[in-house]
Structure formats: C-alpha cells, structure tokens
Backbone as CSV, one residue per row, in Angstrom:
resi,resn,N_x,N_y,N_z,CA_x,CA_y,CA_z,C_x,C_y,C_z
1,UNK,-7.346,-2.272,-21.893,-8.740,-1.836,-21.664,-8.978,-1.643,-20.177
2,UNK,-9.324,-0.812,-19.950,-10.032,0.110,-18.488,-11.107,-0.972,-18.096
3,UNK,-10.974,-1.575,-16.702,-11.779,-2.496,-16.167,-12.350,-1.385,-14.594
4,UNK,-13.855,-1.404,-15.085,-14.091,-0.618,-13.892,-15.015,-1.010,-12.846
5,UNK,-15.150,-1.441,-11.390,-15.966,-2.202,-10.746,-16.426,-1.398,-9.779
6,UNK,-17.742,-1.031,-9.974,-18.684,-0.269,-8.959,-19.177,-1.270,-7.755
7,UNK,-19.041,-0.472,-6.833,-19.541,-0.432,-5.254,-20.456,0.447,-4.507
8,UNK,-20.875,0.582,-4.101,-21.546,1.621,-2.919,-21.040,1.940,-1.479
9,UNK,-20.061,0.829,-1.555,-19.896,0.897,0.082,-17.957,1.634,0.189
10,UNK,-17.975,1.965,-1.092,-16.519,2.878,-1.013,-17.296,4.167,-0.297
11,UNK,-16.278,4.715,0.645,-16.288,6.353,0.958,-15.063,7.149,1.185
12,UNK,-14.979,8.280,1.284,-13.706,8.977,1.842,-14.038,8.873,3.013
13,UNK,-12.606,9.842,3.703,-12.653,9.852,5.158,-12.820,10.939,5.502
14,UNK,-13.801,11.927,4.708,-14.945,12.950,5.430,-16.618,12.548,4.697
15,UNK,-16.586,11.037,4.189,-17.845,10.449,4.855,-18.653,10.536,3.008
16,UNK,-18.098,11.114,2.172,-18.473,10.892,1.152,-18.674,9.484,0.236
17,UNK,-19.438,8.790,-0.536,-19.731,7.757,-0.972,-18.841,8.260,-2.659
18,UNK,-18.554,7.168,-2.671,-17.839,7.415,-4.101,-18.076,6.036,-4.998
19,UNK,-19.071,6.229,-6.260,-19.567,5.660,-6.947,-18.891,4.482,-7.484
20,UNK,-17.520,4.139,-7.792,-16.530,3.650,-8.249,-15.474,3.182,-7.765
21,UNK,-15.723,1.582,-7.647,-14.574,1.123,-6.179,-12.754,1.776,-7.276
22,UNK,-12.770,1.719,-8.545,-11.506,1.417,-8.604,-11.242,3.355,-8.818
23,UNK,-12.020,4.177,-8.625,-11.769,5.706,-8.415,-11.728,5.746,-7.141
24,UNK,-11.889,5.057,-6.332,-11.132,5.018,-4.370,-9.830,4.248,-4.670
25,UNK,-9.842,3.280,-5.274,-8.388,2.622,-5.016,-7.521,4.033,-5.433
26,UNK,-7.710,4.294,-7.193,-6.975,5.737,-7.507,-6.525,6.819,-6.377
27,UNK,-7.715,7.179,-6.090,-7.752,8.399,-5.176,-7.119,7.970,-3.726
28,UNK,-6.957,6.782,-3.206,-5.901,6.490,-2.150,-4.518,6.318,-2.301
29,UNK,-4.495,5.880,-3.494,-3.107,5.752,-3.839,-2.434,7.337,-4.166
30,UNK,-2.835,7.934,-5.044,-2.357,9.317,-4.720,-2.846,10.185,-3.186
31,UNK,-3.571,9.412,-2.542,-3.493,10.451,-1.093,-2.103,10.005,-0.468
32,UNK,-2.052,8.555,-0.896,-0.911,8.150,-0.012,0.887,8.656,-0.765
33,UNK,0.922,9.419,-1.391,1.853,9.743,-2.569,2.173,11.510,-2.238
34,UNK,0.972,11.999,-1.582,0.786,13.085,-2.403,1.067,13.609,-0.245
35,UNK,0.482,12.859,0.753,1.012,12.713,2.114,2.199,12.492,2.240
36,UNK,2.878,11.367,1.418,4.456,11.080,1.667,5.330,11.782,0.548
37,UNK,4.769,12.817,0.113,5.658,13.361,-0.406,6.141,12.919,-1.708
38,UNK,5.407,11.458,-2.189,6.462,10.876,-3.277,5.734,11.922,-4.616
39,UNK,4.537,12.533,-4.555,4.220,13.928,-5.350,4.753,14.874,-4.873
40,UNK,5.505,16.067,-4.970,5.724,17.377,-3.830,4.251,17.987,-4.559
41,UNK,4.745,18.818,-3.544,3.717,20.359,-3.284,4.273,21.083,-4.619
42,UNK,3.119,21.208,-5.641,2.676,22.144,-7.032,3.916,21.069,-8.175
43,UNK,3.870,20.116,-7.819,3.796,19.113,-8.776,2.234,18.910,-10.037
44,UNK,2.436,18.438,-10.858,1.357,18.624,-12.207,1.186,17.224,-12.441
45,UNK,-0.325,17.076,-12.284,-0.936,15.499,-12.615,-1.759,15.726,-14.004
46,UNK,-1.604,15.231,-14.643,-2.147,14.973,-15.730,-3.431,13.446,-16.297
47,UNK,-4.120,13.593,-16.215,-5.153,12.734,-16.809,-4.819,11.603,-17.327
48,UNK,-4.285,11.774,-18.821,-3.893,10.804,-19.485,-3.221,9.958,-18.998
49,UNK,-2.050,10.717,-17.926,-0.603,9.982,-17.508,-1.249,9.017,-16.575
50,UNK,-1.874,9.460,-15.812,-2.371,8.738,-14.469,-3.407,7.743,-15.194
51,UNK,-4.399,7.931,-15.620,-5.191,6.828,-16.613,-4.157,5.829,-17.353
52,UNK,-3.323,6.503,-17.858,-2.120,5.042,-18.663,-1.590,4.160,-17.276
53,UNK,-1.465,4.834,-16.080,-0.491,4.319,-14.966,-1.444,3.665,-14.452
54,UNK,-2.491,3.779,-14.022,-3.735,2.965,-13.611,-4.881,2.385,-14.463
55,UNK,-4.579,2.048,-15.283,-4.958,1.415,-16.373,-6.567,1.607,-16.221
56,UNK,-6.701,2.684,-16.562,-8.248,3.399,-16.296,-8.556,4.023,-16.888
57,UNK,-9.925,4.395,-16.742,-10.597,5.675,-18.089,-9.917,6.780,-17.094
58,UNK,-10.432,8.127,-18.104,-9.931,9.477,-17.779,-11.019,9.431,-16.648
59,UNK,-12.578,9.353,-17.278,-13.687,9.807,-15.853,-13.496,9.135,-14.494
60,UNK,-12.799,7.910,-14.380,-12.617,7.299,-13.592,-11.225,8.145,-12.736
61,UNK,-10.100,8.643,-13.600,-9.121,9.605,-12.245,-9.532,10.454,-12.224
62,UNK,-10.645,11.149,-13.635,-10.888,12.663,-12.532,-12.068,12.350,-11.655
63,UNK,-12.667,11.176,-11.076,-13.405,10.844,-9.618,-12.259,11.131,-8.842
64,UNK,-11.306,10.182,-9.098,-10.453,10.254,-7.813,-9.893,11.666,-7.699
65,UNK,-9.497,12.792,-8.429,-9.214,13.715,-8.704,-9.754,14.738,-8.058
66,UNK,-11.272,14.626,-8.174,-12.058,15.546,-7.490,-12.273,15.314,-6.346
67,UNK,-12.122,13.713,-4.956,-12.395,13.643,-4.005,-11.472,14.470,-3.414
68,UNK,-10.083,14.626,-4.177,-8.476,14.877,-3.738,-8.936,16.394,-3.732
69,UNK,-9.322,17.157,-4.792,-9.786,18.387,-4.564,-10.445,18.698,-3.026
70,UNK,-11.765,17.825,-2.826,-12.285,18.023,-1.753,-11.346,18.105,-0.525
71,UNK,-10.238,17.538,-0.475,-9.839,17.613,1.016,-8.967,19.311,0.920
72,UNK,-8.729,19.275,-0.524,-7.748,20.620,-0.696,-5.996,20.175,-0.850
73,UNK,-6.122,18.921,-1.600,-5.289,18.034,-1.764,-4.226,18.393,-2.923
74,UNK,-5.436,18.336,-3.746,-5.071,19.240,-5.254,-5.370,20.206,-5.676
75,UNK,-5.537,21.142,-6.790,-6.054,22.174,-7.354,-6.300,21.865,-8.318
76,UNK,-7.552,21.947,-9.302,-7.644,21.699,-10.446,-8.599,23.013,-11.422
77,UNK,-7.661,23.249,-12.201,-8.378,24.711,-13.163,-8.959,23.718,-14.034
78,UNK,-9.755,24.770,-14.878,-10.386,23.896,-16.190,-9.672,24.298,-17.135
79,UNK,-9.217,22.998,-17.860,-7.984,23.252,-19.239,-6.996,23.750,-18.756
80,UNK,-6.525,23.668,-17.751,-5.361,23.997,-17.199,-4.642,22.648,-16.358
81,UNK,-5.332,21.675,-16.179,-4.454,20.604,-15.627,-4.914,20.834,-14.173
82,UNK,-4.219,19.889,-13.203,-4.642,19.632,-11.930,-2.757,19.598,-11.254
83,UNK,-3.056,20.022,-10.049,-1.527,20.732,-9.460,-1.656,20.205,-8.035
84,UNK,-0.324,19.850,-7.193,-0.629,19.030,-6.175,-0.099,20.437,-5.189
85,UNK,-1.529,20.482,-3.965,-1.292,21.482,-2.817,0.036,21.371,-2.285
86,UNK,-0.044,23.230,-2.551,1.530,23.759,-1.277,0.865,23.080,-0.034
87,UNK,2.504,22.650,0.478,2.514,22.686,2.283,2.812,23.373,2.815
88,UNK,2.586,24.614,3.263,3.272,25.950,4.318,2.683,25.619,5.563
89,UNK,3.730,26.164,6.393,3.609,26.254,7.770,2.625,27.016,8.006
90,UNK,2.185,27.922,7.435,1.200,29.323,8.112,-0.488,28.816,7.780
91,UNK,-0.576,27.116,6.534,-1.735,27.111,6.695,-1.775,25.835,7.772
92,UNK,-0.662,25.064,8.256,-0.845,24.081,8.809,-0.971,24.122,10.250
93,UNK,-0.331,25.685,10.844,-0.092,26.278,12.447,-1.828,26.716,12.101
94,UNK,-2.643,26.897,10.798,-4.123,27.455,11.489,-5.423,26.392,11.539
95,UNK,-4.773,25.145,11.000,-5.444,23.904,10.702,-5.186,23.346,12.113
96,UNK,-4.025,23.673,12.582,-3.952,22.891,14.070,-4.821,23.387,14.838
97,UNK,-4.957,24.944,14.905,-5.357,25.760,15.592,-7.119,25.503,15.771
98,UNK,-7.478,24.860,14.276,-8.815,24.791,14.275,-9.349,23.288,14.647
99,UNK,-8.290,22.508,14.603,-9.210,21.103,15.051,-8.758,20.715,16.397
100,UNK,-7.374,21.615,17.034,-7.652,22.025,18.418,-9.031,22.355,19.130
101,UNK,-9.339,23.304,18.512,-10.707,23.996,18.985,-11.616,22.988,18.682
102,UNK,-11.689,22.236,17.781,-13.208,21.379,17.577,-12.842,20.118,18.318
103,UNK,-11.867,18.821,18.570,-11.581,17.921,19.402,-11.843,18.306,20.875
104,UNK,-11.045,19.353,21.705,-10.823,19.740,22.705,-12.251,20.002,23.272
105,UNK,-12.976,21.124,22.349,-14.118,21.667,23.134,-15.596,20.821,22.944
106,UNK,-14.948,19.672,21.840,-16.654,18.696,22.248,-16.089,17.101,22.545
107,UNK,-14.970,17.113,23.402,-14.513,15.544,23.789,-15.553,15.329,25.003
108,UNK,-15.877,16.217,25.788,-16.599,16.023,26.704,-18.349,15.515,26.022
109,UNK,-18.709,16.197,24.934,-19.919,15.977,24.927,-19.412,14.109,23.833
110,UNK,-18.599,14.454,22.944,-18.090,12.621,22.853,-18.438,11.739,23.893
111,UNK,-17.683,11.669,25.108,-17.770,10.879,26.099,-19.257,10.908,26.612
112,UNK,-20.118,11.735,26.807,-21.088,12.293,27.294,-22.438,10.751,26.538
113,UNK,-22.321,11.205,25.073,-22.863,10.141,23.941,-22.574,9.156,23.496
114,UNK,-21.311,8.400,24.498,-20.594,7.229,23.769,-21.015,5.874,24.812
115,UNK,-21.230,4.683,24.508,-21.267,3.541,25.377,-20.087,3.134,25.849
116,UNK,-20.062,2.126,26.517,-19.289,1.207,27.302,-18.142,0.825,26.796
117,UNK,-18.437,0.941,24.759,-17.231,0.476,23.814,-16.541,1.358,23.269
118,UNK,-16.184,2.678,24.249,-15.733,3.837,23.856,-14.053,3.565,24.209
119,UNK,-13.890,2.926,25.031,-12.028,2.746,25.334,-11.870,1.888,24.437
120,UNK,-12.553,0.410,24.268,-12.088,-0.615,23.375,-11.894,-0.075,22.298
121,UNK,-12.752,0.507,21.596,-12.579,0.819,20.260,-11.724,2.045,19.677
122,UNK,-11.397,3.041,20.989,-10.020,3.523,20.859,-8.688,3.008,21.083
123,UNK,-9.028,1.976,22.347,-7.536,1.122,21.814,-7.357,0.390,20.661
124,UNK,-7.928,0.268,20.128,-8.293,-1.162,18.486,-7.536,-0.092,17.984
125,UNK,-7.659,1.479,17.783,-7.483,2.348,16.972,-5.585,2.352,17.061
126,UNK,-5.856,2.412,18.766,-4.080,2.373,19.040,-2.970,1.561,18.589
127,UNK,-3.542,0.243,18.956,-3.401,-1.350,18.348,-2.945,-0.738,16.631
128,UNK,-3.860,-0.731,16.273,-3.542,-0.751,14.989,-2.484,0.257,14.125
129,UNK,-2.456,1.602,15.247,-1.071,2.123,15.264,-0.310,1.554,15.094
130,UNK,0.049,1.000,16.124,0.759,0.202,16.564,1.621,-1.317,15.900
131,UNK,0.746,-1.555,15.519,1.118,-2.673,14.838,1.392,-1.705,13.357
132,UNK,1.028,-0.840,12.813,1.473,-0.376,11.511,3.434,0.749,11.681
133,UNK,3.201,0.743,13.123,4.465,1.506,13.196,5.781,0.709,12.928
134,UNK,5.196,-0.879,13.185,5.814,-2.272,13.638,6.205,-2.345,12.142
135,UNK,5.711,-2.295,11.365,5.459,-2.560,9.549,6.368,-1.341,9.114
136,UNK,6.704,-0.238,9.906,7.007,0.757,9.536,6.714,1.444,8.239
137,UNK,5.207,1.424,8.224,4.227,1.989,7.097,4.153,3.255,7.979
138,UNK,4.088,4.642,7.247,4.242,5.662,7.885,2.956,6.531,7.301
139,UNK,2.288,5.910,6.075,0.900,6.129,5.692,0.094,5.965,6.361
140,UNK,-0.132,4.311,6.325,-0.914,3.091,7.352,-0.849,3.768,8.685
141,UNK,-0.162,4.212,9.318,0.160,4.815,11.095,-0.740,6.269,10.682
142,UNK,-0.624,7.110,9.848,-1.398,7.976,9.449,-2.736,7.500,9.326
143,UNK,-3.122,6.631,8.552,-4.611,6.960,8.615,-4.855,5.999,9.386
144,UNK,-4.695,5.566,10.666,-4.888,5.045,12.086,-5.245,6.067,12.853
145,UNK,-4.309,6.556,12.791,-4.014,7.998,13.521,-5.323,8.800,13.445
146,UNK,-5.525,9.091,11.975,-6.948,9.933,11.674,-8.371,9.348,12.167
147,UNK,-7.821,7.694,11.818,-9.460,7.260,12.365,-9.565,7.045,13.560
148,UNK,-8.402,7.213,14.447,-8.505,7.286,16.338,-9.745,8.653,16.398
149,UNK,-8.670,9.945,15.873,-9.310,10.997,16.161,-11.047,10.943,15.543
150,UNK,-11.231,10.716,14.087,-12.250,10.787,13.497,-13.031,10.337,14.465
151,UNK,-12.856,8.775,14.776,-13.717,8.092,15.772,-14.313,9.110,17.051
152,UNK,-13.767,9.493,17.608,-13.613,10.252,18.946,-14.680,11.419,18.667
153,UNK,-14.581,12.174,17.896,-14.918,13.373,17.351,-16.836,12.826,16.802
154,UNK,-16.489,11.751,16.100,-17.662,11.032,15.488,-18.785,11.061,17.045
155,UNK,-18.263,10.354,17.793,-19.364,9.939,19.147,-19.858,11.603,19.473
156,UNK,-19.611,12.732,19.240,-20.216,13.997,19.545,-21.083,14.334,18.528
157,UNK,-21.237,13.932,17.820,-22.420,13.916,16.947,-22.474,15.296,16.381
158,UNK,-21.834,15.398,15.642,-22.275,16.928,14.794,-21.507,16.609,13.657
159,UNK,-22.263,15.783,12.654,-21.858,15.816,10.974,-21.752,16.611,10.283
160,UNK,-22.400,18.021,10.451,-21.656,19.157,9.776,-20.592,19.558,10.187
161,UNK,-19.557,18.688,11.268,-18.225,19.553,11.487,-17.659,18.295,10.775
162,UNK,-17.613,17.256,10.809,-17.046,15.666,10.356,-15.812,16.086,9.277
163,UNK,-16.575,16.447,8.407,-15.720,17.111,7.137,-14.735,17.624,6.911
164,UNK,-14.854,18.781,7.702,-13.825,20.040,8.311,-12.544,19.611,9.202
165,UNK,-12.914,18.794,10.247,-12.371,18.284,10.724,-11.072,16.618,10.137
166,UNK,-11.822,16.423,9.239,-11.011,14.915,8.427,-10.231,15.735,7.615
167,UNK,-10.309,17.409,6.638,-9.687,17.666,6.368,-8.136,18.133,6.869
168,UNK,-8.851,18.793,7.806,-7.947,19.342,9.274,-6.446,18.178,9.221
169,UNK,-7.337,17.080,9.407,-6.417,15.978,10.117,-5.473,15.625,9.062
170,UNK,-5.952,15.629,7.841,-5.037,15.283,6.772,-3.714,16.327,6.430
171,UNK,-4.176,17.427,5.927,-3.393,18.464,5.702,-2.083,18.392,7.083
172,UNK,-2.492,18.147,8.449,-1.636,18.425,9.352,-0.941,17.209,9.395
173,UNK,-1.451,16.125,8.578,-0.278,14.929,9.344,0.267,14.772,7.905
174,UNK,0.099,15.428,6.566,1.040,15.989,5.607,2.012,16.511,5.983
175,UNK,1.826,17.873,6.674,2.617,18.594,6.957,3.539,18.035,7.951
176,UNK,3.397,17.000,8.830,4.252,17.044,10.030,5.082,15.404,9.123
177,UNK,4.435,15.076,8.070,5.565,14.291,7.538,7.115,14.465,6.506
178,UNK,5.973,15.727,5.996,6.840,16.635,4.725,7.551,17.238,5.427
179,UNK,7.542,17.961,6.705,8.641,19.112,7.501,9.311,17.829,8.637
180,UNK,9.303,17.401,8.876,9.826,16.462,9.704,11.692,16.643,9.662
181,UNK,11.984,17.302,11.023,13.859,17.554,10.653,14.464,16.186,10.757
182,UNK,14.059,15.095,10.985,14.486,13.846,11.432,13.676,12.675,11.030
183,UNK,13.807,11.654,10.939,13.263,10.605,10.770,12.300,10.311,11.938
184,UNK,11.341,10.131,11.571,10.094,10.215,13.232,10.023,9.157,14.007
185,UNK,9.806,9.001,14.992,9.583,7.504,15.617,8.492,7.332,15.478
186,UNK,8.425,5.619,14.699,6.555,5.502,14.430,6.073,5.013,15.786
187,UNK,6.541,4.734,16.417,6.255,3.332,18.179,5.902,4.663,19.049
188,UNK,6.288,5.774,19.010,6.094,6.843,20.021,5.227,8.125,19.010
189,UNK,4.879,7.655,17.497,3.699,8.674,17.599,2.351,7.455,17.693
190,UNK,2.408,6.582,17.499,1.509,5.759,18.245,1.445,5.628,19.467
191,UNK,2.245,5.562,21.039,2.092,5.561,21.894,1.784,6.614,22.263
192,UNK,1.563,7.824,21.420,1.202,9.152,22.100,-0.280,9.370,22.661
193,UNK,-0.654,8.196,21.652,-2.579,8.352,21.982,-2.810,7.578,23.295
194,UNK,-1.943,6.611,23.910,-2.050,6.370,25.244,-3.197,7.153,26.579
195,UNK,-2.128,8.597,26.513,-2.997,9.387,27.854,-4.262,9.566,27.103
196,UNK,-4.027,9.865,26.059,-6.306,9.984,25.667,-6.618,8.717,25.900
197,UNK,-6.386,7.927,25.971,-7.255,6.561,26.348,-7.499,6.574,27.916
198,UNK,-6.350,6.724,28.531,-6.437,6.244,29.225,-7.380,7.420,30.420
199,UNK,-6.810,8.995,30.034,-8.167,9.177,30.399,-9.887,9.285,30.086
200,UNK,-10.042,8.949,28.755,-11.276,8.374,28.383,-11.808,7.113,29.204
201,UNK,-10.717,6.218,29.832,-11.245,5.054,30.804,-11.392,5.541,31.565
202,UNK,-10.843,6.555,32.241,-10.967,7.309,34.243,-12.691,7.988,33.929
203,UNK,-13.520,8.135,32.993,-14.234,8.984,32.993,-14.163,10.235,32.983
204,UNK,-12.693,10.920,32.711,-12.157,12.451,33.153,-12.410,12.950,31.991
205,UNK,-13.510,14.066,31.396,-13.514,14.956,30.040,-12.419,16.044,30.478
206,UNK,-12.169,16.249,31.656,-11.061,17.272,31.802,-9.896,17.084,31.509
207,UNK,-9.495,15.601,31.695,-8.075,15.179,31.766,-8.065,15.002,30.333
208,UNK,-9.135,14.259,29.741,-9.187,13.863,28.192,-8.699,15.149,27.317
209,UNK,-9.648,16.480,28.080,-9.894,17.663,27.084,-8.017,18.065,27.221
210,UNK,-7.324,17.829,28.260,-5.994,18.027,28.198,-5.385,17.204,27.420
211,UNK,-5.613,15.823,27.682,-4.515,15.197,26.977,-4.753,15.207,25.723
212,UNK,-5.590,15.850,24.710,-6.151,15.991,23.503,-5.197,17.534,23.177
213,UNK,-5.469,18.386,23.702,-4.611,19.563,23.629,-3.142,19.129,23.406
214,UNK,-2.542,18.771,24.287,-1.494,18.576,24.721,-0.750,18.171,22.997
215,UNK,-1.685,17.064,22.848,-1.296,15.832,21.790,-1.055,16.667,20.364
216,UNK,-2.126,17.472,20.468,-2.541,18.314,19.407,-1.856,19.449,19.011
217,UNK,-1.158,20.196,19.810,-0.441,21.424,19.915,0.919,20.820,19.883
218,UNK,1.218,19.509,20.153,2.762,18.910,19.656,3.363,18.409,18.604
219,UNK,2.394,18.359,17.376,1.793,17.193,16.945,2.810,17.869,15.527
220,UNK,3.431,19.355,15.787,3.995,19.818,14.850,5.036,20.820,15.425
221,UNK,6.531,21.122,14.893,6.767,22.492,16.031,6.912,23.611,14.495
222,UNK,6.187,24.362,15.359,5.767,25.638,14.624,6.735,26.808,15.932
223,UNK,7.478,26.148,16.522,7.944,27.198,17.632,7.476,27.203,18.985
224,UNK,7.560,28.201,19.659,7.123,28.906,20.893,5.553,29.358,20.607
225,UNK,5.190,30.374,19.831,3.925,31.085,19.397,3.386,30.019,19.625
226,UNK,2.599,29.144,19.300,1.179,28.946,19.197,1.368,27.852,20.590
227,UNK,2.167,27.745,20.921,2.037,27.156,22.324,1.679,28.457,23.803
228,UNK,1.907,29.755,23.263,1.963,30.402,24.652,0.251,30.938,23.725
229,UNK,0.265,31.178,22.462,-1.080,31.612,22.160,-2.045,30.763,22.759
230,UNK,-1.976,29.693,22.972,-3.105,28.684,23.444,-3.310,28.660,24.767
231,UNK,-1.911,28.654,25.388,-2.078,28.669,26.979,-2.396,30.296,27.147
C-alpha cells in the first residue's frame, strides 16, 4: 500500500511548491538518474513500473513526472507514455549561451542588492562542493553547484528569469556529465567557483562579471566556436 505524506515546504529548484513530500523524493531521485545517466536520453518511463519501484500511487509519479517535464527533463504525450530528454550538443552550446548572458549581465546588479552575507554564503555554497566532491557524489557536487549559481543570480532580483535560468543550469551540467571524455575531477570543478568568490569579496562586478564568463564558457568543450563567438 502507497503511503503518501504531504508538506508545503517541498519545492523544485526553479521555485515551484510541490504538494506531496513523497512526489519530490520521486521526482529527485529520477533527476538524479536521469543527470547521471543511469536513465539515457529517449529511454521510456512508465507509470506503473515506477509506482511498483516506489511503492506509490500512479498520481503521486505523474507529480513527480510533470515537475521533470517542467525542467524539459522528460517528454510526456498523452497515452503514449513519458520518454527521457535527448542530450545534444547544439541544445546545450545554446543553454550555455543563454545563462551566460543572464549570470554575466546582472552579477553586477546581484552584488549591487546583496548584504554583507554575500561571500559567506557563497563560500557555504563552495564548502559544500567541496565536501561533496570529498564523498565523490557527482550529483550532490551538481546540485551545489546549481545552488552557488541560483543563489547569486537570486540576489538580482528578477523572478521571472529564476526559472529559465535553474533550467539552463540543469540541462548543462547533464550534458557536461553525459559527454564527459574522461572521468572529471570533482576537487577542481568545485575549486573553480573560487575566483567568483573571491572577486565578489574585492567588491569588483567587473572582475566577478569575468570570472563568471570565464567559468561559464568552460564549463563544457563545444570547441573553438563559441569561445571566439563570445569574445
């Protein structure tokens, strides 16, 4: 029997409330499956299967089902089943391209709106990299990773981009796990957020707005192109 325990204080990480703590547990566990690959890209989820595996009602995975839709995670037809998103390079070089443009061009007004607990609470973010790279959880270092940036992005205050942007972040740190030619170093994609801290402490939006670029445009190699397109 399906045991189901409501909350209010579950959300995703583009800020949505989700009625049903154990349709967030669902829906994380396949983000974290469906990021590492242990689903591929246009793999077929099925209802029943996932309800028998999580010992849950059907309405309860298609919650989690549909948050997964929202990021563009999954695809789901009607009477046709639910299908786990391609990873191509050509949508992940334009996802970079776009939360380039939204980090970079409002870090300054971030810093501009943020208090005194604007470094601490990006190093906590680092820290916790950090210590998950240590665990060599390569999920856990992922959604660190997202809530450094989320955070950052958050202090500029514009909730109609929030969304766009958490999707952004997901799809691209899919992609840079699924294409990965090598085994990644988790200690050095956590130490990468370093120079953004550290110029977020100098007071520099210039140095920040670089070392945000920098971070951002590496963060995958798509080649030469979109490095000389940017510069």
């Amino acid at each position: 029997m399906a045991i189901e325990v409501f909350s209010k204080s579950a959300t995703t990480a583009s800020g949505r409330a989700v009625s049903s703590k154990r349709s967030f547990v669902i829906y994380t566990q396949l983000q974290r499956e469906i990021v590492l690959g242990v689903l591929p890209p246009r793999s077929v989820l099925l209802e029943l299967e996932l309800a028998n595996r999580f010992e849950a009602s059907q309405g309860t995975v298609r919650e989690a089902l549909l948050l997964l839709q929202e990021e563009g995670l999954v695809h789901r037809v009607p009477h046709r089943g639910t299908t786990v998103a391609d990873c191509r390079a050509e949508d992940a070089e334009e996802l970079v391209r776009l939360r380039h443009d939204i980090e970079c061009r409002n870090v300054r007004r971030a810093m501009e709106r943020s208090g005194s607990d604007l470094v601490d609470t990006m190093s906590n973010h680092v820290y916790a990299m950090q210590e998950a790279a240590k665990q060599e959880d390569e999920y856990l270092l992922s959604l660190h990773d997202r809530a450094f940036h989320t955070e950052l992005f958050e202090r500029a205050d514009l909730p109609p981009v929030q969304p766009v942007l958490a999707r952004a972040l997901v799809h691209v740190h899919r992609f840079k796990i699924l294409h990965s030619a090598k085994s990644r170093d988790l200690p050095e994609t956590a130490n990468r957020h370093l120079v953004i801290v550290e110029a977020l402490k100098a007071g520099d939006p210039d140095k920040a707005a670089e070392a945000l670029s920098h971070h951002i445009m590496t963060i995958a190699d798509f080649g030469p192109s979109i490095l000389e397109n940017n510069e």
